[in-house]
C-alpha positions, 0 to 999 in steps of 0.5 A: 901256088896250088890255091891259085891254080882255077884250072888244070888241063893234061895234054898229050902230044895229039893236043899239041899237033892239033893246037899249036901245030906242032907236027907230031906233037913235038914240044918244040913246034914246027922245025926252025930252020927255015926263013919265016919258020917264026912267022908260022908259029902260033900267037901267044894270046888265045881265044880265052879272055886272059890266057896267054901261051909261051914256049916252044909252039908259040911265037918266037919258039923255044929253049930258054932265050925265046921263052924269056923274049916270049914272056916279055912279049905277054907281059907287054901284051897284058900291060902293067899290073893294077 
């Protein structure tokens, strides 16, 4: 895996605040438990040609089931491999 890897970044938890706003850095975003708490999250493509994010400051949020659904979402955004 590690001959694939092009790029590497550290980010500390001000990196999350800022980027994904996640308040406090926290890893799982903003507090889910309000009706459009999803719709306030960050999309999961970004301004990089190819990049694509999932997880817990992203949409549909974290723990393990919203991971899955947001990497089938990349999936269906990235399309079918060539």
């Amino acid at each position: 895996m590690r001959d694939r890897i092009d790029v590497c970044q550290v980010r500390t938890p001000a990196d999350f605040e800022r980027e994904n706003r996640a308040p406090g850095g926290g890893i799982y975003g903003k507090a889910g438990n309000s009706r459009t708490a999803a719709l306030s999250r960050t999309k999961n493509s970004t301004h990089i040609k190819g990049l694509y994010s999932v997880g817990g400051s992203v949409h549909p949020g974290g723990g393990l089931p919203m991971v899955g659904i947001g990497a089938e979402i990349v999936c269906k955004a990235i399309g079918p491999a060539s």
